[in-house]
N, CA, C and O atoms as a GROMACS GRO file, in nm:
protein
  480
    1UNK      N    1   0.335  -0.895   2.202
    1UNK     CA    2   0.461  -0.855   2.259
    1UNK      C    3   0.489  -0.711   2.215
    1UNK      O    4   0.470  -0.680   2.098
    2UNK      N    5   0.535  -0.621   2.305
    2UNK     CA    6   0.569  -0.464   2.300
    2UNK      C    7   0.690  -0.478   2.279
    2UNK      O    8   0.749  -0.572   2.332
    3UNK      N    9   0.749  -0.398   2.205
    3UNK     CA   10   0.862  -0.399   2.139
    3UNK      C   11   0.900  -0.229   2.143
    3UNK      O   12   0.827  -0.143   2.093
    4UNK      N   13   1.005  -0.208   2.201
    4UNK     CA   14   1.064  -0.074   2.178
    4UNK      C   15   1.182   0.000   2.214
    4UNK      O   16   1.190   0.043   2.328
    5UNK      N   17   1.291   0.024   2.115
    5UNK     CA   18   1.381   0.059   2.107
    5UNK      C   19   1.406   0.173   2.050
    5UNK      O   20   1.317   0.231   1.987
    6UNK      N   21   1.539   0.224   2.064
    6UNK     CA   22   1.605   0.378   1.981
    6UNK      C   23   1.758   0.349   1.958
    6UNK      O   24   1.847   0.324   2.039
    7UNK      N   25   1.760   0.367   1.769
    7UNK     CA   26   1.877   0.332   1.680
    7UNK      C   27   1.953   0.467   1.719
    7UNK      O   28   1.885   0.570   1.729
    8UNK      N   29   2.082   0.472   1.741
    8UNK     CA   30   2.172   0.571   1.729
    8UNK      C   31   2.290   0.530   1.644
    8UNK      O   32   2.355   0.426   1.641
    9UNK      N   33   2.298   0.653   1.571
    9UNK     CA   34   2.425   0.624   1.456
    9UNK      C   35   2.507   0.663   1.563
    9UNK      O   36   2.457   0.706   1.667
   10UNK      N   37   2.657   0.649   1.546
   10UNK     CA   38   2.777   0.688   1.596
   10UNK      C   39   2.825   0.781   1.528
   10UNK      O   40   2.844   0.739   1.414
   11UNK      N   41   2.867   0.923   1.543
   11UNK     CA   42   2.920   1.036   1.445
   11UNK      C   43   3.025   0.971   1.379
   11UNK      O   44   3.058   0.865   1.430
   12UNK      N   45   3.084   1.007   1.280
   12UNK     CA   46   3.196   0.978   1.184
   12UNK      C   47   3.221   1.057   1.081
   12UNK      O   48   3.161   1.080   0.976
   13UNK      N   49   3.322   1.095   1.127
   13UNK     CA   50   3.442   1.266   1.058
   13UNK      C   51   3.365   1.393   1.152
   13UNK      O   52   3.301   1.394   1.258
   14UNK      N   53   3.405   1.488   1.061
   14UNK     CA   54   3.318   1.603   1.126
   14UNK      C   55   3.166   1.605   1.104
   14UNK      O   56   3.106   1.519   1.039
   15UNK      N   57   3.102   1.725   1.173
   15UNK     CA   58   2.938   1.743   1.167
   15UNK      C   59   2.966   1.892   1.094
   15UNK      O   60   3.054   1.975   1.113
   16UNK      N   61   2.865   1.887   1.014
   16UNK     CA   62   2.816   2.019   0.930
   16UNK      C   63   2.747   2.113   1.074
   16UNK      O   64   2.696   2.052   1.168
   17UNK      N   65   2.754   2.231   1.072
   17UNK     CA   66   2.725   2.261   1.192
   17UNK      C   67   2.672   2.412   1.162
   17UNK      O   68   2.605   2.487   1.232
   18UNK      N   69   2.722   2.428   1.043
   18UNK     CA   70   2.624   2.538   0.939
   18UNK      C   71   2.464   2.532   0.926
   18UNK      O   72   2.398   2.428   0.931
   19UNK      N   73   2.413   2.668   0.908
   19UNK     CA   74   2.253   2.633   0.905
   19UNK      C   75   2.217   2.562   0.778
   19UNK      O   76   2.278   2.566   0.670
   20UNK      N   77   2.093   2.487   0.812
   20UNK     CA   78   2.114   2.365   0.713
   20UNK      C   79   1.891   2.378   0.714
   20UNK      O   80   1.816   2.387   0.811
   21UNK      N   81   1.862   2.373   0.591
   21UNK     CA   82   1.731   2.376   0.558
   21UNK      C   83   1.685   2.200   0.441
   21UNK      O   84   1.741   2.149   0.344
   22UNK      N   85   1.558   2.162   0.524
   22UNK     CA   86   1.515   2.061   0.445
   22UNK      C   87   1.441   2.058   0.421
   22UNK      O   88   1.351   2.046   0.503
   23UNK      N   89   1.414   2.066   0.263
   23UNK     CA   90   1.271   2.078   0.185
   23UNK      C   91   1.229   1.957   0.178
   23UNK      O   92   1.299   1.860   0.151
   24UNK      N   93   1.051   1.953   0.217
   24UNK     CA   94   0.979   1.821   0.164
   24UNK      C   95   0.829   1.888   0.176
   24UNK      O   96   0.774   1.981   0.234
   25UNK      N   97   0.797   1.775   0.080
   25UNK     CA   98   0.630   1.813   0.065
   25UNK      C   99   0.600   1.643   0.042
   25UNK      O  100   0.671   1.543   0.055
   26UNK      N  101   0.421   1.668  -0.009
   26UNK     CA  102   0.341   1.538   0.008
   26UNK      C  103   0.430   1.407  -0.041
   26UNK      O  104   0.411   1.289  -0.010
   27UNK      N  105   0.523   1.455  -0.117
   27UNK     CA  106   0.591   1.349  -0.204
   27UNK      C  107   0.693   1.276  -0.129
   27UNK      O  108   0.763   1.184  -0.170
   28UNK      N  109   0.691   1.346   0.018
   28UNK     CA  110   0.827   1.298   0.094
   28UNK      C  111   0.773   1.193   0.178
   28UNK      O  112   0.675   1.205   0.252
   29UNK      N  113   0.852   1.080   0.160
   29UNK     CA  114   0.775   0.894   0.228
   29UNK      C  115   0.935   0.846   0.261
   29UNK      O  116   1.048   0.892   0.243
   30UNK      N  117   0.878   0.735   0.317
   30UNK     CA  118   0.910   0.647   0.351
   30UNK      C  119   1.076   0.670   0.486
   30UNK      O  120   1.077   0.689   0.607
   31UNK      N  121   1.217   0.652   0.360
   31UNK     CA  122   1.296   0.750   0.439
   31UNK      C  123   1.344   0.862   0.452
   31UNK      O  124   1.426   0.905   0.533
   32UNK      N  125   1.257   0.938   0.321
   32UNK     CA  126   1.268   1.048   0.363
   32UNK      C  127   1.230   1.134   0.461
   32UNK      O  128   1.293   1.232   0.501
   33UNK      N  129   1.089   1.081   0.512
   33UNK     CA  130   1.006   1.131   0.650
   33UNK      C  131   1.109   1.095   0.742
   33UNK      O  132   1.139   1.179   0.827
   34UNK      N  133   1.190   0.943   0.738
   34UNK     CA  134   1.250   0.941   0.909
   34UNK      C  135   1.390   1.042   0.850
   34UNK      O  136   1.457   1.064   0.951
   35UNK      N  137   1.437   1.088   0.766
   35UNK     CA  138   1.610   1.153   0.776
   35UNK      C  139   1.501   1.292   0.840
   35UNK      O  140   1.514   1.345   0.950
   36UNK      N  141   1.412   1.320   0.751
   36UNK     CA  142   1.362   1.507   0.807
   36UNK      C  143   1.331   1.495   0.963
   36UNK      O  144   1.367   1.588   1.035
   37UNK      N  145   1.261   1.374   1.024
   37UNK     CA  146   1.217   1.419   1.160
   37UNK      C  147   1.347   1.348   1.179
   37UNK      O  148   1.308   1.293   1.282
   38UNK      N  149   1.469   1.303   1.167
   38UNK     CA  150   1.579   1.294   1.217
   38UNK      C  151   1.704   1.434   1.229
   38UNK      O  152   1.785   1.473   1.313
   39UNK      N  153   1.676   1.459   1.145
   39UNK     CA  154   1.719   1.632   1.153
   39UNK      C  155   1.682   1.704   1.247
   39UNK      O  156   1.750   1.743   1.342
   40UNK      N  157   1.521   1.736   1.212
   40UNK     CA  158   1.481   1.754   1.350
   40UNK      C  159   1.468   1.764   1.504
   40UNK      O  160   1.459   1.858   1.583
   41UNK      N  161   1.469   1.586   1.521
   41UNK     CA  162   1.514   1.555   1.626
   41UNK      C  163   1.668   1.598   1.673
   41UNK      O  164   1.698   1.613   1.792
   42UNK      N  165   1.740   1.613   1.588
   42UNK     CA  166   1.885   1.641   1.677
   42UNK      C  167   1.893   1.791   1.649
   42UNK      O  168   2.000   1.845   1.677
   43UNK      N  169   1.795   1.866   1.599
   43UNK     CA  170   1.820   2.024   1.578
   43UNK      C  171   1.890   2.049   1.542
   43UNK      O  172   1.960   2.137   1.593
   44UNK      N  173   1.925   1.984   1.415
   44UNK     CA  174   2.076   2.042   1.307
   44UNK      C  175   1.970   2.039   1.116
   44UNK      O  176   1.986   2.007   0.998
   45UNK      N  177   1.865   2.100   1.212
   45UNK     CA  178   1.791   2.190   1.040
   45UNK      C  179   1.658   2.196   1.076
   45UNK      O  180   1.586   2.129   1.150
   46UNK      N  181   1.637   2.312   0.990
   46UNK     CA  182   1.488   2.377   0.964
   46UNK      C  183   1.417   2.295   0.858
   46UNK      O  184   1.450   2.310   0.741
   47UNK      N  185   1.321   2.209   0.891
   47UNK     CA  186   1.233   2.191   0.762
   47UNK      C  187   1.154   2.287   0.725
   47UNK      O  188   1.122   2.375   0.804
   48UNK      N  189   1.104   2.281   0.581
   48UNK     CA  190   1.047   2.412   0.481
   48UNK      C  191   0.957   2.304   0.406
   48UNK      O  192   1.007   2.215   0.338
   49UNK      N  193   0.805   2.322   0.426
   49UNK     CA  194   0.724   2.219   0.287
   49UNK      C  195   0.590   2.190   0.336
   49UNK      O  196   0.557   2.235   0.446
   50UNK      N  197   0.521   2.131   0.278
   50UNK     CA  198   0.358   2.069   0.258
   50UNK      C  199   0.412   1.963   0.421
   50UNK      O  200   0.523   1.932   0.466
   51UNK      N  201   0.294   1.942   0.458
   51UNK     CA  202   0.225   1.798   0.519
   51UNK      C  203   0.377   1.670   0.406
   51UNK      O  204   0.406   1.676   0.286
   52UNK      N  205   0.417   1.603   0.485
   52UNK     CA  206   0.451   1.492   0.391
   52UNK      C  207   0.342   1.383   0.426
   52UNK      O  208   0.249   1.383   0.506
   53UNK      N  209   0.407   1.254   0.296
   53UNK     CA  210   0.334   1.165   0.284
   53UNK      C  211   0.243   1.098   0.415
   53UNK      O  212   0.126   1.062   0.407
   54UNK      N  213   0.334   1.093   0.547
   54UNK     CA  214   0.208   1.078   0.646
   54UNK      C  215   0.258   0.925   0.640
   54UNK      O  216   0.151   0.866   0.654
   55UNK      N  217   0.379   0.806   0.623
   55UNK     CA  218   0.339   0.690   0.598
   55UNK      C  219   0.327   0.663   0.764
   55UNK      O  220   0.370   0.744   0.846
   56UNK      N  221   0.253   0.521   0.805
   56UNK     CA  222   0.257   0.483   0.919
   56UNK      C  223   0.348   0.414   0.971
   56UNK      O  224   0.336   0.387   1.091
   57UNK      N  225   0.481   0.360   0.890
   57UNK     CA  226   0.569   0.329   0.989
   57UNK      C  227   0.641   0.200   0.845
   57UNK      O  228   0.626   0.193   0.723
   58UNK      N  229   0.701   0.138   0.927
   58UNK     CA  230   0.752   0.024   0.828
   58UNK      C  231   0.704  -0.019   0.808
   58UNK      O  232   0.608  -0.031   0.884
   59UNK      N  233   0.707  -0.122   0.649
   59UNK     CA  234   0.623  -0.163   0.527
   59UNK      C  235   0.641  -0.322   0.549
   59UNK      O  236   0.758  -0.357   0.570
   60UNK      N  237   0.558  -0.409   0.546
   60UNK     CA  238   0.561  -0.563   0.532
   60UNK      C  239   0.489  -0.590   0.385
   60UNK      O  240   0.376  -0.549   0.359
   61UNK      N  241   0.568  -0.662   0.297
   61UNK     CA  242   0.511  -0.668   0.156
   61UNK      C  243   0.456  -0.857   0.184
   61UNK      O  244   0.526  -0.936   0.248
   62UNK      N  245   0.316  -0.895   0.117
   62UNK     CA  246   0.285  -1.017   0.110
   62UNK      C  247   0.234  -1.027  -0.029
   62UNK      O  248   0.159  -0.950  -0.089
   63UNK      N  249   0.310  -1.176  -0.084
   63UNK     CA  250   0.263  -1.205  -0.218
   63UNK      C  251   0.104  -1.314  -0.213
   63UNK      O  252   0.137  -1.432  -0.202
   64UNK      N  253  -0.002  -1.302  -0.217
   64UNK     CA  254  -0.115  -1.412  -0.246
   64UNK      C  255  -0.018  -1.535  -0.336
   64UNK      O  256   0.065  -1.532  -0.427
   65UNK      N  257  -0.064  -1.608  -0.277
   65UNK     CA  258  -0.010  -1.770  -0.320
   65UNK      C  259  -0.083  -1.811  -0.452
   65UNK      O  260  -0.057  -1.913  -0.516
   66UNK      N  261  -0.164  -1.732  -0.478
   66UNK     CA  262  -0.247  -1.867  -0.623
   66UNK      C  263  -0.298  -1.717  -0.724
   66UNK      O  264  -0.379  -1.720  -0.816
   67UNK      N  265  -0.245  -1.632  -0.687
   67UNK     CA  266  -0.263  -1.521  -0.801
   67UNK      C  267  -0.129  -1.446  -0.788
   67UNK      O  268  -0.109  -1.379  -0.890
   68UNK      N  269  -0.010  -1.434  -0.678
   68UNK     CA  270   0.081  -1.386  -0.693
   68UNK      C  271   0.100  -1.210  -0.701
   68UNK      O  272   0.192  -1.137  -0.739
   69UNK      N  273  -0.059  -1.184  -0.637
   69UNK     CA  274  -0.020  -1.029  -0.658
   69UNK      C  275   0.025  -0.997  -0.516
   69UNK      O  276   0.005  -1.067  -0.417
   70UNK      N  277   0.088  -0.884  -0.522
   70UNK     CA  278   0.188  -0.836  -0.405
   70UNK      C  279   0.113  -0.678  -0.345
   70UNK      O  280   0.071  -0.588  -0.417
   71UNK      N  281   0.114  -0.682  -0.196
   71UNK     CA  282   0.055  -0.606  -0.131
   71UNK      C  283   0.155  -0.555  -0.037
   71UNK      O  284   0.237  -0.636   0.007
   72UNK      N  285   0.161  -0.413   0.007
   72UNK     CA  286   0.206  -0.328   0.144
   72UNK      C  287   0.140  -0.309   0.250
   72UNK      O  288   0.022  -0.326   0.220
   73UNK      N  289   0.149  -0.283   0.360
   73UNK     CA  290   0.086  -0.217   0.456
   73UNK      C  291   0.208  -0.217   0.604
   73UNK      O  292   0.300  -0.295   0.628
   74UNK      N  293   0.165  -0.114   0.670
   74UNK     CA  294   0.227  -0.032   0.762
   74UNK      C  295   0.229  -0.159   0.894
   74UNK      O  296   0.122  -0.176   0.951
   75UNK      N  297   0.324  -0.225   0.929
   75UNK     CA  298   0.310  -0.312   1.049
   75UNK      C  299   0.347  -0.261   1.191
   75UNK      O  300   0.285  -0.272   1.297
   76UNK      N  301   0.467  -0.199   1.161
   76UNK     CA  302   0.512  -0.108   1.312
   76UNK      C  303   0.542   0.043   1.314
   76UNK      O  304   0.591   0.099   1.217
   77UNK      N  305   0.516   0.094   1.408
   77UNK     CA  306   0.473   0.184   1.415
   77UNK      C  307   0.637   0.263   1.462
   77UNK      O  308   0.710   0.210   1.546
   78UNK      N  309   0.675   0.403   1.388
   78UNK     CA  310   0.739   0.448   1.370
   78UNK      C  311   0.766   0.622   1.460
   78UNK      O  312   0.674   0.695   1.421
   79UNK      N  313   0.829   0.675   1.529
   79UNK     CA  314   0.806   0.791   1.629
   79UNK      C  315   0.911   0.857   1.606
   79UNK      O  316   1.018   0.799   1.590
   80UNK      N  317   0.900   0.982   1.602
   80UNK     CA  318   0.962   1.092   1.624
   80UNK      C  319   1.067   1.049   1.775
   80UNK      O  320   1.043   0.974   1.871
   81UNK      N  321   1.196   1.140   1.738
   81UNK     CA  322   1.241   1.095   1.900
   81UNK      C  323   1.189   1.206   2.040
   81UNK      O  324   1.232   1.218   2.155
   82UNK      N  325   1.074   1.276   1.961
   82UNK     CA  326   1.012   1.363   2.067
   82UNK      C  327   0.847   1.258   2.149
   82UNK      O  328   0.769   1.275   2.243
   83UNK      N  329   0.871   1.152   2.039
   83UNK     CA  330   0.778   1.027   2.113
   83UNK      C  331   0.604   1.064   1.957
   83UNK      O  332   0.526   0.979   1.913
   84UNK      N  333   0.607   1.193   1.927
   84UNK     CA  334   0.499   1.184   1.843
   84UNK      C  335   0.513   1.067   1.727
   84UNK      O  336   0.617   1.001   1.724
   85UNK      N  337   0.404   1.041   1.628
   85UNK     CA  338   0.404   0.939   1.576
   85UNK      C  339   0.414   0.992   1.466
   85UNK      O  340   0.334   1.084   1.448
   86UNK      N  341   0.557   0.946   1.298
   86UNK     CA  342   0.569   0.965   1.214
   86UNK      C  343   0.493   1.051   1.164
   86UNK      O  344   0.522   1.168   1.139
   87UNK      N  345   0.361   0.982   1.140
   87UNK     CA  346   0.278   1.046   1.020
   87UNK      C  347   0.206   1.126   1.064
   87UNK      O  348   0.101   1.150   1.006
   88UNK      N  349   0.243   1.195   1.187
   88UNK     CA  350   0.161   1.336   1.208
   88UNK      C  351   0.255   1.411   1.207
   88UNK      O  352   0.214   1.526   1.224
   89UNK      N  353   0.401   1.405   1.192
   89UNK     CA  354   0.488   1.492   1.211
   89UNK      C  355   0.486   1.556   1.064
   89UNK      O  356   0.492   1.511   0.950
   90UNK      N  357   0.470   1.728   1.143
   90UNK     CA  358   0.492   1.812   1.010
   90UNK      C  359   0.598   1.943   1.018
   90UNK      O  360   0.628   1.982   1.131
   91UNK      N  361   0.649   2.005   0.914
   91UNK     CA  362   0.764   2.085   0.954
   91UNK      C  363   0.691   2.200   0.985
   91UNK      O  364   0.582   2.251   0.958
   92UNK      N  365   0.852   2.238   1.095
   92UNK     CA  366   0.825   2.373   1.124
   92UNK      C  367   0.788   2.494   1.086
   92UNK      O  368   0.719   2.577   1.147
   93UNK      N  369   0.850   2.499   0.956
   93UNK     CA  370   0.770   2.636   0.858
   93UNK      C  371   0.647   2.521   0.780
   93UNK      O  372   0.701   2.450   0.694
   94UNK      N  373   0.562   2.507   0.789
   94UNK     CA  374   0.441   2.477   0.722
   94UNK      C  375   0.436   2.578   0.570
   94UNK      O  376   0.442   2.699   0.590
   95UNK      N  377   0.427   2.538   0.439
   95UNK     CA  378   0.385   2.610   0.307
   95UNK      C  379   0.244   2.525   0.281
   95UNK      O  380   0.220   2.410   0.318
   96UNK      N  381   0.177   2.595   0.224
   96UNK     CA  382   0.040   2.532   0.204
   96UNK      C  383   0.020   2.506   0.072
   96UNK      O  384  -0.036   2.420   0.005
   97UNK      N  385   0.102   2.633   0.049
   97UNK     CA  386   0.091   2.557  -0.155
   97UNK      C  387   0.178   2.491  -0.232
   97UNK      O  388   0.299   2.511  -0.229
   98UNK      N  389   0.123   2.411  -0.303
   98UNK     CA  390   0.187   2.300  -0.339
   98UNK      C  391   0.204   2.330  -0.519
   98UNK      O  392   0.129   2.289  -0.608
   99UNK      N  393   0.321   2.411  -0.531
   99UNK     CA  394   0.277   2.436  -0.732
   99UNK      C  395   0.417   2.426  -0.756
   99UNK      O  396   0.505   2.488  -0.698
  100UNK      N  397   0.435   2.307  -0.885
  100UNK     CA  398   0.540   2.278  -0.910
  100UNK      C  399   0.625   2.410  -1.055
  100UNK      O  400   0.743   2.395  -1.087
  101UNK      N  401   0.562   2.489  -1.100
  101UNK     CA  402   0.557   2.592  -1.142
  101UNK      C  403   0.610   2.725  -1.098
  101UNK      O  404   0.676   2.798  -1.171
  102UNK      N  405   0.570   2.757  -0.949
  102UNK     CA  406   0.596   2.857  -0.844
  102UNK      C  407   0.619   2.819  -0.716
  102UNK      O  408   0.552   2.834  -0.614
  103UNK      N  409   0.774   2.743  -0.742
  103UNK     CA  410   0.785   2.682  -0.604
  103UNK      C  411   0.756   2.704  -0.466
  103UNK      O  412   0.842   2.646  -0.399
  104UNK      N  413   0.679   2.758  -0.401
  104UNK     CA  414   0.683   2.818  -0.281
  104UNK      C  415   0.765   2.765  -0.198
  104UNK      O  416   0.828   2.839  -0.122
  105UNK      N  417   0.785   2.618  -0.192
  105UNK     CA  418   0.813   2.568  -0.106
  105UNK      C  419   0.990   2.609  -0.112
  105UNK      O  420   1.036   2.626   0.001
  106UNK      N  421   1.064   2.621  -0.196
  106UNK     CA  422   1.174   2.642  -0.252
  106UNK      C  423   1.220   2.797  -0.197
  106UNK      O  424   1.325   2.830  -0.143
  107UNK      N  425   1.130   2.858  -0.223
  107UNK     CA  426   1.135   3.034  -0.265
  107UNK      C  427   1.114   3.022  -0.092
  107UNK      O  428   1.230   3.040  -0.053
  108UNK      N  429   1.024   3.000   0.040
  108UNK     CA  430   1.008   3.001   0.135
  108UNK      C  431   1.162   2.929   0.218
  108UNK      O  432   1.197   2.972   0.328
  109UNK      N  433   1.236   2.822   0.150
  109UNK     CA  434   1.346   2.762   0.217
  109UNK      C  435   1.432   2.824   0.210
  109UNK      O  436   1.506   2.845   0.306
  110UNK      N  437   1.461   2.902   0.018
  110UNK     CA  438   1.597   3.024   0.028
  110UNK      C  439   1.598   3.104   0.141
  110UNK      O  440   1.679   3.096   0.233
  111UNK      N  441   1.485   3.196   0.130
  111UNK     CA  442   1.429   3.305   0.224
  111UNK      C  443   1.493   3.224   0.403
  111UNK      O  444   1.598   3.264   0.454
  112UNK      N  445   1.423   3.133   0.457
  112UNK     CA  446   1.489   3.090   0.580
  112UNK      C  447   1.620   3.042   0.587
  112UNK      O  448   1.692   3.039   0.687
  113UNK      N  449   1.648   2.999   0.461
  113UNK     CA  450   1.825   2.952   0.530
  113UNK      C  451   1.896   3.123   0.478
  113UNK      O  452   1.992   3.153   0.549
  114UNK      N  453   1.867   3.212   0.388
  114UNK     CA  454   1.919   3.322   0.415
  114UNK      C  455   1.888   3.400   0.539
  114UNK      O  456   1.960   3.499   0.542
  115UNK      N  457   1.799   3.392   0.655
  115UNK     CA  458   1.791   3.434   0.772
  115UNK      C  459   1.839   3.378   0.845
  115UNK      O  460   1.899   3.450   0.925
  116UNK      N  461   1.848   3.257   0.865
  116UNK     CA  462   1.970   3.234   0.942
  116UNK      C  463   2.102   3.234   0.939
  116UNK      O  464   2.178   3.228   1.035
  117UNK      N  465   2.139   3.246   0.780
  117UNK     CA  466   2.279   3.227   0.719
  117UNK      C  467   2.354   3.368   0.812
  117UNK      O  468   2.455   3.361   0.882
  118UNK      N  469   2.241   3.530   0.777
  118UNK     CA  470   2.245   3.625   0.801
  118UNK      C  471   2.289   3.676   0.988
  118UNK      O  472   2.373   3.759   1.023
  119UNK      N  473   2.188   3.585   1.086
  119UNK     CA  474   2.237   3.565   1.179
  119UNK      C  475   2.360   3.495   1.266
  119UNK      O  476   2.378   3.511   1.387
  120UNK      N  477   2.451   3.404   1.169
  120UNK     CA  478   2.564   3.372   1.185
  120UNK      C  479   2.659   3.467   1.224
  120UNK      O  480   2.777   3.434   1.240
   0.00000   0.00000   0.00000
């Protein structure tokens, strides 16, 4: 059975409507991948960062019955509302380096939300 739908929140109070930047790198899963390509999707922010985690979609956990160890894996499959599939979605400014030392990814997001701040 094919299954396919699209969740819409309902706004509530005001919308931030200021330029708005979202950092993520490899470390960014689960909901953090759907809020960034949810940003995205409604074009209210620039992502700045690495490739994220890439997960494939929502998680089904099963416990084995006679040893009790517990397992994940990806059951349905999760899309951008431009129709691409989660875990290929990557941000618009792409950083390649990943050093927790010399943030690039950080130092590259100031830099863009001060260019747009600037074009306001």
């Amino acid at each position: 059975m094919r299954r396919s739908w699209f969740e819409i929140v309902s706004p509530r109070g005001l919308t931030y409507e200021k330029p708005l930047v979202v950092l993520v790198n490899r470390w960014t899963g689960s909901m953090g991948e759907g809020i960034a390509a949810g940003f995205d999707g409604m074009k209210r922010a620039t992502l700045v960062g690495t490739e994220m985690a890439g997960l494939n979609g929502a998680l089904q956990t099963v416990e084995l019955p006679n040893t009790k160890i517990r397992f994940s894996f990806p059951f349905e499959k999760i899309f951008h509302i431009n129709g691409q599939p989660r875990e290929n979605f990557k941000p618009s400014i792409l950083v390649r380096e990943f050093d927790f030392q010399n943030d690039q990814i950080l130092k590259v997001g100031i830099k863009e939300l001060k260019k747009r701040v600037s074009r306001k």
